[in-house]
C-alpha positions in Angstrom: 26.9 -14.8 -18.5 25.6 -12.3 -16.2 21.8 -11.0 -15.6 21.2 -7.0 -15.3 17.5 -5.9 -14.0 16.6 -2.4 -15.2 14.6 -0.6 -12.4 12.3 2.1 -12.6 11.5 2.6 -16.6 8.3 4.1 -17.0 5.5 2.9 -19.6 5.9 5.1 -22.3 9.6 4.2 -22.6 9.7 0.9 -22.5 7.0 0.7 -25.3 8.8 3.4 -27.2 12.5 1.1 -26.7 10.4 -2.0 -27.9 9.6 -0.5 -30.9 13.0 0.6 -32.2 13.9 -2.7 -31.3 11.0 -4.1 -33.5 12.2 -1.8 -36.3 15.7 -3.0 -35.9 14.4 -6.7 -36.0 15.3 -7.6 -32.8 13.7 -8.3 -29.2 14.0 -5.8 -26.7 16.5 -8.1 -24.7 18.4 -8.2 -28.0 18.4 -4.6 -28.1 19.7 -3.8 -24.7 22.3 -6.1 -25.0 23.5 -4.4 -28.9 23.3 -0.9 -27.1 25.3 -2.0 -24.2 28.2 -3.8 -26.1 28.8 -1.1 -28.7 28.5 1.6 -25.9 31.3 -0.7 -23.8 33.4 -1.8 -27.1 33.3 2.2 -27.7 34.7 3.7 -24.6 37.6 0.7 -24.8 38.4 1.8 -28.2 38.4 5.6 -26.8 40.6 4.3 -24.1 42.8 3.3 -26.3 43.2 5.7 -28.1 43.5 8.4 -25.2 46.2 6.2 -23.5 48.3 4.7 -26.3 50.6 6.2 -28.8 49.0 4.7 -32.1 52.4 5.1 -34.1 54.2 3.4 -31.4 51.7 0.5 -31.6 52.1 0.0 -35.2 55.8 0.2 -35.1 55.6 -2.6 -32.1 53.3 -4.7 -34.9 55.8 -4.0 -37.4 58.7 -5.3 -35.5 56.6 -8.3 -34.3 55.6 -9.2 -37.7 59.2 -8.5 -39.3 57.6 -5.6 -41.7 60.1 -3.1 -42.3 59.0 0.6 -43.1 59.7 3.3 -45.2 62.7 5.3 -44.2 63.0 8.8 -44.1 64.8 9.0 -47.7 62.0 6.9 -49.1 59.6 9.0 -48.0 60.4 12.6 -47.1 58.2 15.1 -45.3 57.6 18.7 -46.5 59.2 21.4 -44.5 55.9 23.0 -42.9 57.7 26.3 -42.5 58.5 26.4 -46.1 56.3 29.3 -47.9 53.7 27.8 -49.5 54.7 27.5 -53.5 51.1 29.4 -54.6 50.2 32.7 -53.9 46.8 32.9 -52.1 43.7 33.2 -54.0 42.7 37.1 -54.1 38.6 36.7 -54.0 37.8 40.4 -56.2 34.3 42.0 -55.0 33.8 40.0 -51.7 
């Protein structure tokens, strides 16, 4: 496991930081080290997501784990440039 030194943190913040990490129930050290993984597991996740294809990934899992899917006939999709079956809603005295 690594060591990171945090320069140049004036007074007043690092009291204010060991506070919320009192109110959290943790040390300071604790703290910092919460903050820092969620902030690093966040931009992987957002990676992820920015670089991957999330229906090709669960089609990939699918195939891997010999789960079959619905087919189109099981599970048709609406024509979206169908007109919509309701008339819109005529708000009277707006």
């Amino acid at each position: 496991m690594g060591t990171m030194t945090i320069r140049k943190l004036d007074d007043d913040t690092i009291e204010r930081f060991k506070a919320i990490a009192s109110s959290n129930h943790r040390s300071a050290e604790a703290e910092a080290r919460s903050l820092i993984e969620d902030f690093t597991a966040g931009r992987i996740v957002r990676h992820d997501m920015q670089t991957s294809n999330f229906y090709d990934r669960v089609r990939e899992f699918m195939d891997r784990n010999d789960i079959e899917g619905l087919t189109d006939s099981e599970l048709p999709l609406p024509d979206r440039n169908a007109k919509p079956e309701r008339p819109p809603i005529a708000l009277k005295g707006i």
